[in-house]
C-alpha positions as a Markdown table, in Angstrom:
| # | Residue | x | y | z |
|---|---|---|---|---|
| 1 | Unk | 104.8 | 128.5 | 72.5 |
| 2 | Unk | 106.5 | 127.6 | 69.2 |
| 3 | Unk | 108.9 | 125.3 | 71.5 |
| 4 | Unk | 105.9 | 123.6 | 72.8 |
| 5 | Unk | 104.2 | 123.1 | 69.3 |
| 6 | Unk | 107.5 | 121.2 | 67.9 |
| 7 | Unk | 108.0 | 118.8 | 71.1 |
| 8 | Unk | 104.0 | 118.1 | 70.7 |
| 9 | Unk | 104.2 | 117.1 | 67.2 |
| 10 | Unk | 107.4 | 115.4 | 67.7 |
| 11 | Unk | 105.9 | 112.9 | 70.4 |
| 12 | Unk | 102.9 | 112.4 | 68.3 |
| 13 | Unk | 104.7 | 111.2 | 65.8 |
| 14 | Unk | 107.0 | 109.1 | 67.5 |
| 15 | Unk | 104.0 | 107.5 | 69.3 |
| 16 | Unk | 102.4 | 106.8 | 66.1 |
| 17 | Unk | 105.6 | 105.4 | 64.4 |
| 18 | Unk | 106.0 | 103.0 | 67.0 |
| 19 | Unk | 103.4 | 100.7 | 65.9 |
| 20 | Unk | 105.2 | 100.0 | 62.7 |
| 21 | Unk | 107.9 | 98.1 | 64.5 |
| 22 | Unk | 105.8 | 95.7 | 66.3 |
| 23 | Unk | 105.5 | 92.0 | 65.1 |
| 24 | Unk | 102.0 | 90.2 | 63.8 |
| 25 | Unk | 100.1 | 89.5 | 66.5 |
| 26 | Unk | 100.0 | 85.9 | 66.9 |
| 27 | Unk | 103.7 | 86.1 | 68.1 |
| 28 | Unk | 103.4 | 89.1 | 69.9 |
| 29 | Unk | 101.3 | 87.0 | 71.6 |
| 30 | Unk | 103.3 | 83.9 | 71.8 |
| 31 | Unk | 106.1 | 86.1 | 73.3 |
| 32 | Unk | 104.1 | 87.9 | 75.7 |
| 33 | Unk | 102.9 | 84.2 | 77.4 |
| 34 | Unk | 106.7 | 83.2 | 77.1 |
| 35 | Unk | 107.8 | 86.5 | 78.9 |
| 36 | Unk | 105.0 | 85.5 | 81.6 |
| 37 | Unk | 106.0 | 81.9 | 82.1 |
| 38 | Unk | 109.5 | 82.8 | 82.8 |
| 39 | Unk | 108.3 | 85.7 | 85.3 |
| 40 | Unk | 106.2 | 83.6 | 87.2 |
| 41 | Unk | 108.6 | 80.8 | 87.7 |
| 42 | Unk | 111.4 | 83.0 | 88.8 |
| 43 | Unk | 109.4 | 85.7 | 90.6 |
| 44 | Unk | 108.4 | 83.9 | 93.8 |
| 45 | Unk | 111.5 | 84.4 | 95.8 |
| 46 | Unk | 112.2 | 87.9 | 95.1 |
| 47 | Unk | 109.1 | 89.1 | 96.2 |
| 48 | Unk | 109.3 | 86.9 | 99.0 |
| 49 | Unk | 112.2 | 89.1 | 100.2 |
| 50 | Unk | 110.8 | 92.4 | 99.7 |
| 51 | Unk | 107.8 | 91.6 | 101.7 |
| 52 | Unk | 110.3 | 90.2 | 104.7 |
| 53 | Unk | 112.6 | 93.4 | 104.2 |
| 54 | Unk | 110.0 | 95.8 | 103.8 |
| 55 | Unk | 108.0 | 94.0 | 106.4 |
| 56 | Unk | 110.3 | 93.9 | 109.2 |
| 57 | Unk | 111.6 | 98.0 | 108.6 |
| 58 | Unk | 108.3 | 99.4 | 108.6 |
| 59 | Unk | 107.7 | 96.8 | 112.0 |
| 60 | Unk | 110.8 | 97.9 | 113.4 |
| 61 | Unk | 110.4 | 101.6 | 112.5 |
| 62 | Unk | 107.0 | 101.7 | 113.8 |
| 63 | Unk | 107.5 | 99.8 | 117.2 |
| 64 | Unk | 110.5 | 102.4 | 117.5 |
| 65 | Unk | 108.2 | 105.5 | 116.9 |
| 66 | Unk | 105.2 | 104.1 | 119.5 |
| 67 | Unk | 108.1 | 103.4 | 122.2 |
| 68 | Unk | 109.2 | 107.0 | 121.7 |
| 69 | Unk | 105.4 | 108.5 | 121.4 |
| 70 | Unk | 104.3 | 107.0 | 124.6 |
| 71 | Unk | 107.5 | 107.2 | 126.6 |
| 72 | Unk | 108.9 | 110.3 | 125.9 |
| 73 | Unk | 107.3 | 113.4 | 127.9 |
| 74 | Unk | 107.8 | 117.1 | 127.4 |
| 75 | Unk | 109.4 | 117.6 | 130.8 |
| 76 | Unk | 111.7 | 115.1 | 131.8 |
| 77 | Unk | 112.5 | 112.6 | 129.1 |
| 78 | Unk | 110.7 | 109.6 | 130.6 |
| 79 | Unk | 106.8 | 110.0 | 132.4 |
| 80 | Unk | 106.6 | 109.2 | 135.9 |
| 81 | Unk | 103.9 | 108.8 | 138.1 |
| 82 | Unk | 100.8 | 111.1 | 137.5 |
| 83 | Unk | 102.2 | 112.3 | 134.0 |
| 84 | Unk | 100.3 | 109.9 | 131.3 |
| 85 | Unk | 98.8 | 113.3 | 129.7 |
| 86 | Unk | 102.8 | 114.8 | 129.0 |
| 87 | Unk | 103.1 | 111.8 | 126.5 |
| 88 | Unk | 102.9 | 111.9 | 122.7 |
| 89 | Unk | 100.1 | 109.6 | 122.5 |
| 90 | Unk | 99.2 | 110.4 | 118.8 |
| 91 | Unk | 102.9 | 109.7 | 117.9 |
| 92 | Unk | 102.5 | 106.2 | 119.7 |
| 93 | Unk | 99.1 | 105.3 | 118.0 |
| 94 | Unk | 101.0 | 106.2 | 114.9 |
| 95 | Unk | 103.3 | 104.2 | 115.6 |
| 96 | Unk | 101.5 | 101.5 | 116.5 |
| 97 | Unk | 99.8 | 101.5 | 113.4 |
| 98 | Unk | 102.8 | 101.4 | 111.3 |
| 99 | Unk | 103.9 | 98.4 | 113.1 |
| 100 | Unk | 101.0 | 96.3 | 112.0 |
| 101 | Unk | 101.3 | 97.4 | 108.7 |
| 102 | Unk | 104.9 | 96.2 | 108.9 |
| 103 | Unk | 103.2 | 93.1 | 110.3 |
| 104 | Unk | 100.8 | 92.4 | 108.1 |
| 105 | Unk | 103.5 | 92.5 | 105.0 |
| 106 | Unk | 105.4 | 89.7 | 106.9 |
| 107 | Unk | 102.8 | 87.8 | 107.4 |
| 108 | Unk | 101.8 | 88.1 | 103.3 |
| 109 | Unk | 105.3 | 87.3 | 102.8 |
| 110 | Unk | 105.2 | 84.3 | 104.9 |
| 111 | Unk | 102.0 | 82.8 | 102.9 |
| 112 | Unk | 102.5 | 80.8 | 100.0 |
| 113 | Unk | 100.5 | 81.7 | 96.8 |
| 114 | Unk | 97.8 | 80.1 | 95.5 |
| 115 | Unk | 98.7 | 77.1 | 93.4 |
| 116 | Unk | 95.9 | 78.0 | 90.8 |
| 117 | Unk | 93.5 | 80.8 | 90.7 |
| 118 | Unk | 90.3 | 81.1 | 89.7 |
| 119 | Unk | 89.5 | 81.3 | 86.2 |
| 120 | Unk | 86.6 | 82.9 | 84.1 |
| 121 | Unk | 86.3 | 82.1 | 80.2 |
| 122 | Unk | 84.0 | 83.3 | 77.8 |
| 123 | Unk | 82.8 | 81.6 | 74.9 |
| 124 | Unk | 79.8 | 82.0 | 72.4 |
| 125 | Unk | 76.6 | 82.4 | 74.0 |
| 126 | Unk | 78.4 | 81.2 | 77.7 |
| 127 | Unk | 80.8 | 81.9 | 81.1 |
| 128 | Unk | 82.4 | 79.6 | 82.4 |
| 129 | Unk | 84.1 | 79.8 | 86.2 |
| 130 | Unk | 86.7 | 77.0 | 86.9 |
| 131 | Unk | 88.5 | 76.6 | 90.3 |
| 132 | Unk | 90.8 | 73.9 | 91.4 |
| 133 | Unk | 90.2 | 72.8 | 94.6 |
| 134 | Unk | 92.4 | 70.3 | 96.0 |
| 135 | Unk | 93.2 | 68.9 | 99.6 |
């Protein structure tokens, strides 16, 4: 219990000190949207490939499980004729399912962002929505 009371008060004041090392905020802020400039313009192919890698293992994975679920009976190894109920068909539906997830990721992967977003901005006594729309 004693241990417990020292390593309590020990992150309590470390993550209270912390604060005191932290710039004003106007340049906090200045190197925050600097940080977020040079993510955005170097983020788009990397995620790019995790969506493709990701993508196609869970599609591949998933296409492999449903081929095994569905044609892979408890007596002989493959169905034949009159033996659709020996199948795993929950296995296969599973299966099936992860494929199209896999699918779906590629496909994200595939589309390219959107050039600007929609923006919402609040001012005194107003909202304001702005979208770019371009063709």
């Amino acid at each position: 219990m004693k241990l417990l009371r020292i390593v309590t008060a020990s992150l309590l004041v470390v993550g209270m000190s912390t604060s005191a090392f932290a710039e004003d905020l106007s340049s906090s802020i200045a190197k925050a949207v600097q940080n977020q400039r040079q993510i955005g313009q170097n983020d788009r192919t990397p995620r790019r490939k995790v969506y493709l890698w990701g993508g196609a293992v869970l599609f591949a994975g998933g296409m492999t499980t449903a081929v095994y679920g569905f044609m892979h009976n408890e007596h002989t190894g493959y169905p034949t004729y009159g033996e659709a109920t020996a199948t795993n068909v929950k296995l296969g539906a599973a299966g099936i399912g992860v494929a199209s997830a896999g699918g779906l990721l590629l496909f994200l992967g595939q589309r390219a962002p959107a050039r600007r977003a929609a923006s919402l901005a609040f001012g005194p006594g107003r909202v304001t929505l702005v979208k770019h729309v371009s063709w």
